[in-house]
DOSEGU-119692 format. One record per atom (N, C-alpha, C): x, y, z; residue in one letter; atom name. Coordinates in Angstrom, 2 decimals. Example, Ala and Ser with C-alpha at 12.3 -4.5 7.8 and 13.67 -1.06 7.14 Angstrom:
<rs>
- u, v, w, res, atom
- 13.19, -5.69, 7.80, A, N
- 12.30, -4.50, 7.80, A, CA
- 13.20, -3.30, 7.80, A, C
- 12.85, -2.25, 7.08, S, N
- 13.67, -1.06, 7.14, S, CA
- 12.90, 0.03, 7.87, S, C
</rs>
This chain:
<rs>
- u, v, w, res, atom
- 0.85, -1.17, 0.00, X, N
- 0.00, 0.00, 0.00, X, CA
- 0.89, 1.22, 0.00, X, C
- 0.43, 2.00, -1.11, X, N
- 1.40, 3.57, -1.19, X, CA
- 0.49, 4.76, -0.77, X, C
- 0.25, 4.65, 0.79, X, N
- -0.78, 5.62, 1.62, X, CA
- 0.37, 6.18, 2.16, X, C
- 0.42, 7.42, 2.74, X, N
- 0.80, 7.61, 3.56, X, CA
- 0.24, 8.42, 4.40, X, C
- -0.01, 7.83, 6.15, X, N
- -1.26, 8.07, 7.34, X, CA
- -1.19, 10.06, 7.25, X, C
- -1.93, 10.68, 7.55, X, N
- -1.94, 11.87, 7.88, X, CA
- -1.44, 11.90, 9.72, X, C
- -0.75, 12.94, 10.14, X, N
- -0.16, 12.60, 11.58, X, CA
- -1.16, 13.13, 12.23, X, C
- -2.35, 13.55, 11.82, X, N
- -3.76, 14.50, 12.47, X, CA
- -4.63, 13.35, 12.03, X, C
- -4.77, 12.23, 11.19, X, N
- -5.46, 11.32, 11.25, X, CA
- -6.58, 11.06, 12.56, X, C
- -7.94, 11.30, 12.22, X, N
- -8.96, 10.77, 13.15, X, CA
- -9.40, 8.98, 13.19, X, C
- -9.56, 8.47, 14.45, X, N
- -9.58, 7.46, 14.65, X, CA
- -11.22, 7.07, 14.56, X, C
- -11.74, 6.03, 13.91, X, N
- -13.40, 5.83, 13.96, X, CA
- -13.46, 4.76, 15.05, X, C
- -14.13, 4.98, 16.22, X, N
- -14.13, 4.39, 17.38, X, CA
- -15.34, 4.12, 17.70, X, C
- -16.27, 3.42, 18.10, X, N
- -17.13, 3.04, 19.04, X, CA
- -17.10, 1.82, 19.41, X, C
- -18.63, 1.86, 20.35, X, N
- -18.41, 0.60, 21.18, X, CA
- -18.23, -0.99, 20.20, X, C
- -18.33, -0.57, 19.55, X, N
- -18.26, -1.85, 18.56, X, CA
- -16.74, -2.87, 18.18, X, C
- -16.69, -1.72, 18.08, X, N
- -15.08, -2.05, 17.69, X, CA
- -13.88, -1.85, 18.54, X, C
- -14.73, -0.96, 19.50, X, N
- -13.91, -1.08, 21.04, X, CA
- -13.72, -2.94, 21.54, X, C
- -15.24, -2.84, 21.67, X, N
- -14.96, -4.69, 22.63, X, CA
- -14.78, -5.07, 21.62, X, C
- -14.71, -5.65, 20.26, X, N
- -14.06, -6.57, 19.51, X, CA
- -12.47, -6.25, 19.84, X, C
- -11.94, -5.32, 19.62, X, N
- -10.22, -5.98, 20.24, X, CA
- -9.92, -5.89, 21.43, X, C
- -10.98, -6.00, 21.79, X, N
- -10.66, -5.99, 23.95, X, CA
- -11.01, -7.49, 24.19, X, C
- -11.64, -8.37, 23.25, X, N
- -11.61, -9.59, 23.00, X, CA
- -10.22, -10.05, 23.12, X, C
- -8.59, -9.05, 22.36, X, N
- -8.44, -10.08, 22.26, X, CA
- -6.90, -9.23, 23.58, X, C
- -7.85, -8.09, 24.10, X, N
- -6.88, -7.96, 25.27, X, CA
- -5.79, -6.57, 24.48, X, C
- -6.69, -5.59, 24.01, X, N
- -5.93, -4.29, 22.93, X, CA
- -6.81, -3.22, 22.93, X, C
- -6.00, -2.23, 23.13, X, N
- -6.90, -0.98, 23.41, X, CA
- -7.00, -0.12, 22.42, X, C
- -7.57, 0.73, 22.35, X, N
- -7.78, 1.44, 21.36, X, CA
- -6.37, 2.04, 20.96, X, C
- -5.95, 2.93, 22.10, X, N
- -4.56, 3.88, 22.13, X, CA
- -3.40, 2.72, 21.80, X, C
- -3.32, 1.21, 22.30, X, N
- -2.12, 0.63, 21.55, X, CA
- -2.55, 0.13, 19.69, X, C
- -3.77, 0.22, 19.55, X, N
- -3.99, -0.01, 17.99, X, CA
- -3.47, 1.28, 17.47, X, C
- -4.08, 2.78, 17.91, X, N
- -3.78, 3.30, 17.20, X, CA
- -2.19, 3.66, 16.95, X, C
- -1.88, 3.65, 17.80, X, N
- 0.11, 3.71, 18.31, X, CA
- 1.11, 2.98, 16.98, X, C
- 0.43, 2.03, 17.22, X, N
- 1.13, 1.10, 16.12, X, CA
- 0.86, 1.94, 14.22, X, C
- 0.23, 2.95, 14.13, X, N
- -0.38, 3.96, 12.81, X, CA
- 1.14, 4.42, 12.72, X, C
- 1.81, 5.08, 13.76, X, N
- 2.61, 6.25, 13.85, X, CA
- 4.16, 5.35, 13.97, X, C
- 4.15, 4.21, 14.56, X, N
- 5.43, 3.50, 14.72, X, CA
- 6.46, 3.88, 13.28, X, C
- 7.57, 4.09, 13.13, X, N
- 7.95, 3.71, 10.99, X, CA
- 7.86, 2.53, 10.97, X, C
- 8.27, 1.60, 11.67, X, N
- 8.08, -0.32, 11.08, X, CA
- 6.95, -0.79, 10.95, X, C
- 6.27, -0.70, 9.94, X, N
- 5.17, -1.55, 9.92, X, CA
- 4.98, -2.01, 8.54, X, C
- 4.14, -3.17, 7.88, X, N
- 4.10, -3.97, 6.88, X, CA
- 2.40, -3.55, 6.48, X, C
- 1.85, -2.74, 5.59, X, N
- 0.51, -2.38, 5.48, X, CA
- 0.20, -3.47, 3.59, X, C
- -0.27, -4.41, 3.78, X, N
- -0.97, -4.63, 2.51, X, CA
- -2.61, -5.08, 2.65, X, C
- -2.91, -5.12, 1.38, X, N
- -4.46, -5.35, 1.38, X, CA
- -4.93, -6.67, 1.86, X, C
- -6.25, -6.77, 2.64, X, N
- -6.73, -7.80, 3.00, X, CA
- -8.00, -7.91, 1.96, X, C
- -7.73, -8.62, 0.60, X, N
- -8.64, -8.94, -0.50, X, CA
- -9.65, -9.80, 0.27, X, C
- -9.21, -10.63, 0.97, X, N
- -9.91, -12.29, 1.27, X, CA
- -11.27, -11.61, 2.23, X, C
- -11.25, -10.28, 2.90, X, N
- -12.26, -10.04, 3.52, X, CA
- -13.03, -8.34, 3.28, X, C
- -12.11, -8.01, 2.16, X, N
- -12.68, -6.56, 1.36, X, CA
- -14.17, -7.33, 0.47, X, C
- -14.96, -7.75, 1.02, X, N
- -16.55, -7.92, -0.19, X, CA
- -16.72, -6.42, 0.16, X, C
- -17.02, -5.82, 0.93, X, N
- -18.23, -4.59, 0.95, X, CA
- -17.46, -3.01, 1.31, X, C
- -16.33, -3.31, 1.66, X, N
- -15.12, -1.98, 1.30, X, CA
- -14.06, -2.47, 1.89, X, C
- -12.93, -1.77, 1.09, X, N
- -11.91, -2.13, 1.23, X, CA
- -11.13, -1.84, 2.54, X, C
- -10.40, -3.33, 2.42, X, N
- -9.85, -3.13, 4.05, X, CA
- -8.07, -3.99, 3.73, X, C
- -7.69, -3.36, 4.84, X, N
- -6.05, -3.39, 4.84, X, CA
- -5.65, -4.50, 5.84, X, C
- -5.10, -4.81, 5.59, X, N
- -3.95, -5.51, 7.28, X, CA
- -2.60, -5.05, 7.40, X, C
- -2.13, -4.63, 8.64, X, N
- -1.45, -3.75, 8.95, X, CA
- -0.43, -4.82, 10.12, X, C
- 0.91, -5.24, 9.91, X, N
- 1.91, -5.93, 11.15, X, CA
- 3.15, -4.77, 11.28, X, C
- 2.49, -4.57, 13.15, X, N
- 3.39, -3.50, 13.67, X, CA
- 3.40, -3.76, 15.00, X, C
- 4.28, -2.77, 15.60, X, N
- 4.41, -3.05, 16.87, X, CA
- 4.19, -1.46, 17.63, X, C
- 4.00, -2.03, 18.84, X, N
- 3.41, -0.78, 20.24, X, CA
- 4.84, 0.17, 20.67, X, C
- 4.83, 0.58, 20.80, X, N
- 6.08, 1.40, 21.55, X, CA
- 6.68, 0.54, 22.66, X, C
- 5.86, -0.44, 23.04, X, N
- 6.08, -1.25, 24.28, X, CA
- 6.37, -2.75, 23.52, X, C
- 6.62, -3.14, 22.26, X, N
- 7.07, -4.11, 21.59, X, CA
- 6.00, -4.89, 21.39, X, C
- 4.83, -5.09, 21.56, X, N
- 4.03, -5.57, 21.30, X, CA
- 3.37, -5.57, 20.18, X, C
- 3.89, -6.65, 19.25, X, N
- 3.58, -6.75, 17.72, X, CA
- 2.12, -7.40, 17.52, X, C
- 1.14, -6.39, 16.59, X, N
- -0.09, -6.61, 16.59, X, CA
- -0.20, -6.59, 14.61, X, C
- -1.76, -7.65, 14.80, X, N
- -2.04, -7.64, 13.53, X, CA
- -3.49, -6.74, 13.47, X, C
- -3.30, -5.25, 12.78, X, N
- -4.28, -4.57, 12.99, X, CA
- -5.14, -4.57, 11.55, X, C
- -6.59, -4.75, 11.29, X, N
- -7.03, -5.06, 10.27, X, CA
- -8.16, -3.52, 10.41, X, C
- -8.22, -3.00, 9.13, X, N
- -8.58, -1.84, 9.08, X, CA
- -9.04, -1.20, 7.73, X, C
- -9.67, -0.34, 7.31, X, N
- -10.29, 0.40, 6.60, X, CA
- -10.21, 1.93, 6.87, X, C
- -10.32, 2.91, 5.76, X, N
- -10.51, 3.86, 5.95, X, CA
- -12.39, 4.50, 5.87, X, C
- -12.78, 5.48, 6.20, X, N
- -14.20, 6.47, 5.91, X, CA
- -14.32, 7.38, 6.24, X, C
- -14.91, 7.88, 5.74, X, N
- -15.63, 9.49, 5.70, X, CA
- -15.25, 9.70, 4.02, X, C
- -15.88, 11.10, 3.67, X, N
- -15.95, 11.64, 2.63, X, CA
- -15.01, 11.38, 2.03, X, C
- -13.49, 11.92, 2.32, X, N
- -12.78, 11.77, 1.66, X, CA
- -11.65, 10.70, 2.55, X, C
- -12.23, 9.92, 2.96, X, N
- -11.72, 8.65, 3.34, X, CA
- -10.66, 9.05, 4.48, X, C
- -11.11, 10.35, 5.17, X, N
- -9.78, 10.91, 6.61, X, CA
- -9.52, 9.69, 7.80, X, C
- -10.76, 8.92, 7.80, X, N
- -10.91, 8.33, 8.93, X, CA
- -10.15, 7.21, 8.97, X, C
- -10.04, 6.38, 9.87, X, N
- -9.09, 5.57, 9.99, X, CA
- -10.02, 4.76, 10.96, X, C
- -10.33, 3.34, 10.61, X, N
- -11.67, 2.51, 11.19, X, CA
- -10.55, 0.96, 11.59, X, C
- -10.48, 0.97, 12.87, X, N
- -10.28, -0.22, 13.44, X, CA
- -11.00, -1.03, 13.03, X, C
- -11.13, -2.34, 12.38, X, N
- -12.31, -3.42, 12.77, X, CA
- -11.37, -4.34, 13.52, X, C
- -10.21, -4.87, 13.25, X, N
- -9.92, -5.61, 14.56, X, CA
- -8.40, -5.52, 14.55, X, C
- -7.75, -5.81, 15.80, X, N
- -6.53, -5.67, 16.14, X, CA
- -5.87, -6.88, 17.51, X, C
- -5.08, -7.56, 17.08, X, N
- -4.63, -8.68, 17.68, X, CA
- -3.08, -9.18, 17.87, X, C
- -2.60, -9.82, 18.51, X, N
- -1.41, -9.77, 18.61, X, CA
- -0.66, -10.82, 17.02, X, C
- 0.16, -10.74, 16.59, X, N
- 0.32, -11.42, 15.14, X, CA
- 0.75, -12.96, 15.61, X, C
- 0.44, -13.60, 14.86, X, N
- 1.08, -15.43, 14.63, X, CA
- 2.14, -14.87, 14.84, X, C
- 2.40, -16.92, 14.92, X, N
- 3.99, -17.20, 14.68, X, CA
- 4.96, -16.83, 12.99, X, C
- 3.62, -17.12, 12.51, X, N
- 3.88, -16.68, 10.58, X, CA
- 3.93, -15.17, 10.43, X, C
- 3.27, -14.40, 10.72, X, N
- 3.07, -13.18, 10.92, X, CA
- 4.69, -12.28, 11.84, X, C
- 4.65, -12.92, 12.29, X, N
- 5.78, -12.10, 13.23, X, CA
- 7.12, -12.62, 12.51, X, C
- 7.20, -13.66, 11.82, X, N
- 8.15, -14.04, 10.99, X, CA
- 8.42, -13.05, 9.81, X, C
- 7.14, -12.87, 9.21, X, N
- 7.33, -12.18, 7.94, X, CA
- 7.51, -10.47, 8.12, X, C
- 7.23, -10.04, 9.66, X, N
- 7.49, -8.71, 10.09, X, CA
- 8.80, -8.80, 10.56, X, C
- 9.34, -9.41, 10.70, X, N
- 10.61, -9.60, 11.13, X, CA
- 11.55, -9.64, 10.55, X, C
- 11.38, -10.20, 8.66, X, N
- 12.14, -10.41, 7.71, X, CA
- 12.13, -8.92, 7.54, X, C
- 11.37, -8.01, 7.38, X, N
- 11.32, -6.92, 6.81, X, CA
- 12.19, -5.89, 7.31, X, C
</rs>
């Protein structure tokens, strides 16, 4: 992906998508943290874009905690920045962030 985040980027938050990554033990402020890190691996997640397009994102927290954050942008001109879920990465996942 050849985005690059705005550093004023707004976060799309509610309760929705709050407790889905509190499921898996991730807060809002370490999902978003991981936006601003420079190491991170952002390509498209085709296999679950049917109804808009969405990204997967392998990065890590300021506190080393490497997460697999899956995400979309919205609003008008697409400012927003929409958690749908955020989790800590595989063993495959942390491999291939690691090569990088």
């Amino acid at each position: 992906m050849d985005r690059t985040l705005p550093e004023d980027a707004a976060f799309d938050w509610d309760e929705h998508n709050i407790a889905h990554i509190a499921q898996h033990n991730v807060t809002p402020e370490e999902a978003e943290a991981v936006f601003y890190q420079d190491e991170h691996i952002i390509s498209a997640d085709e296999e679950h874009s049917r109804q808009e397009i969405r990204f997967s994102m392998l990065g890590e927290t300021k506190t080393g905690r490497k997460l697999n954050i899956i995400f979309t942008f919205r609003g008008r001109n697409q400012e927003k920045i929409r958690v749908i879920s955020a989790r800590d990465q595989s063993r495959k996942e942390r491999q291939e962030y690691e090569k990088a």
